[in-house]
N, C-alpha and C positions, 0 to 999 in steps of 0.2 A: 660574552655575547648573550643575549636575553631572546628569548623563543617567546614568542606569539600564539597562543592557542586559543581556537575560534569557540566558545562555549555555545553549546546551542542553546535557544532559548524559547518557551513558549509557554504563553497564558490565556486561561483557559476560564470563559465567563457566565456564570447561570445564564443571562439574560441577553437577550437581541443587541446590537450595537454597544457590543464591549459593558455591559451594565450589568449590576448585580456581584453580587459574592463572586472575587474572583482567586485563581491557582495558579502562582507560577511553576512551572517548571524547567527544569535542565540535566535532566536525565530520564534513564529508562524506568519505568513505575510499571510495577503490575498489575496496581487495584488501587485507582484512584477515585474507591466509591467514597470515603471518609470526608474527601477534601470539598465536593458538591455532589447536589444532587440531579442539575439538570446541565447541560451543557450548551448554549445558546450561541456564542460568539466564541471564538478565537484570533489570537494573536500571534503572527510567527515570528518573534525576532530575530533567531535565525536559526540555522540548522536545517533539515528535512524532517519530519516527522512522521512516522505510521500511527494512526491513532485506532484504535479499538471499539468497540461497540462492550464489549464485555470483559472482564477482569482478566488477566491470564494471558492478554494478547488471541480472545476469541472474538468472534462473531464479523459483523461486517465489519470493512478495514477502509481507512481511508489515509491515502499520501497527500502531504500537505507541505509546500515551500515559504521561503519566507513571504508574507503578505499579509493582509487581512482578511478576515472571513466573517463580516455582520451576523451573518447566519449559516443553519446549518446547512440549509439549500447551498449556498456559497461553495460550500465542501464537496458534494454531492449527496452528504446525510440523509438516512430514512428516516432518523427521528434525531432527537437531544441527547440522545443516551451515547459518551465517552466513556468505559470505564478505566482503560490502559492505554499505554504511550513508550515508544521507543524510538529513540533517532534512527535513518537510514545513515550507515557507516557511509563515508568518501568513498567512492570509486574514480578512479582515473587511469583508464586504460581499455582496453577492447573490453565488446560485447560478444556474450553467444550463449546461446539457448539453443536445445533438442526438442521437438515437441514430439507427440506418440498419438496415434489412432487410439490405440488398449492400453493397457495396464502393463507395468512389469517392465514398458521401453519395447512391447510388441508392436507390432504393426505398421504401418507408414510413418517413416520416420521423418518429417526437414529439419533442417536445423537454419536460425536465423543469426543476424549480427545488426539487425536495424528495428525499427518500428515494424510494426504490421497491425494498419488501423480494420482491413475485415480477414478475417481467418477464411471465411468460405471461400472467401474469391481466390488466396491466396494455397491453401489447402484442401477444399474440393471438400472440406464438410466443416461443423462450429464442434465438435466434439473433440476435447482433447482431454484425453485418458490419464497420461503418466509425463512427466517432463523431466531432463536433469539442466540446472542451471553449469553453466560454467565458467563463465566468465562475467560479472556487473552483476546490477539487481536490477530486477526488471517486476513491472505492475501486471496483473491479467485483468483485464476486464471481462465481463461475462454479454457485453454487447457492442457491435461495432463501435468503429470510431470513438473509443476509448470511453465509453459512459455501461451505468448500471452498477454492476456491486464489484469491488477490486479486491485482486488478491496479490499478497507482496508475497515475491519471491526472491530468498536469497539463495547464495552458490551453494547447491544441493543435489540430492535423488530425491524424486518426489513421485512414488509408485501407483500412486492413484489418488485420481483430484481431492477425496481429505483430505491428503497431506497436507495439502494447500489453504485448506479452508472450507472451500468450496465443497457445497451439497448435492452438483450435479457437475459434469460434466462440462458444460455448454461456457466456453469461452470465445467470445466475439471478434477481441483486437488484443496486444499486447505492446508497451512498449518497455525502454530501457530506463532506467532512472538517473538523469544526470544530475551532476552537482555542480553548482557554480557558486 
């Protein structure tokens, strides 16, 4: 009997409309400054993607399905600069996240199992201090309705929003990351 395994796939292009010097990949890289220097277009053959602003899996993050992406506006990008990339692993199976007022898992605690496109309405303020993931991966965004700068979260303790990425506090909406 012969097994089928889905390679992820993505390529990644200097220039606007897939043009220019391009990188494939299909796998996790953690400094793809060598390969280009500016990152214009994308291509997702398939898999999910997290993509990097900075080597090391730092700086702003962006989750990306399969599609195209002419530009980097297309992504939500603040600028060209890609410098690492790692697939989002399959999840299939329930969701749940804790979210915290403070630090440490103090304070007001909900825990969710769905989307939550504004945290205020839903949580009575946008400030979320400490989270532990536990079930799926899920995206934070730092402004309602899922826009602004994102932070992937995998099943974890995450004791205060650096853990995360995030230079402040201030998370707007949050969802789950499915895989199809």
């Amino acid at each position: 009997m012969f097994k089928c395994m889905v390679v992820s796939q993505i390529v990644f292009y200097e220039d606007r409309n897939f043009q220019g010097r391009s990188y494939e990949c299909n796998s996790e890289c953690p400094d793809m400054s060598s390969y280009f220097q500016r990152c214009n277009s994308i291509r997702v053959e398939s898999g999910n993607w997290i993509l990097y602003e900075h080597p090391n899996y730092r700086g702003h993050q962006y989750y990306l399905s399969r599609g195209e992406y002419p530009n980097f506006q297309q992504w939500m990008g603040f600028n060209d600069s890609i410098r690492s990339c790692r697939i989002s692993p399959q999840h299939h199976g329930s969701f749940r996240v804790k979210v915290y007022e403070r630090e440490d898992f103090r304070g007001q605690m909900m825990e969710f199992t769905e989307d939550c496109a504004n945290v205020n309405e839903r949580f009575r303020y946008h400030d979320i201090h400490s989270c532990q993931v536990i079930d799926g991966y899920w995206m934070f965004y730092e402004e309602p309705n899922y826009k602004g700068r994102q932070y992937y979260l995998r099943p974890g303790e995450y004791r205060r929003y650096t853990d995360w990425g995030a230079m402040s506090p201030r998370i707007g909406s949050f969802r789950r990351l499915h895989h199809f």
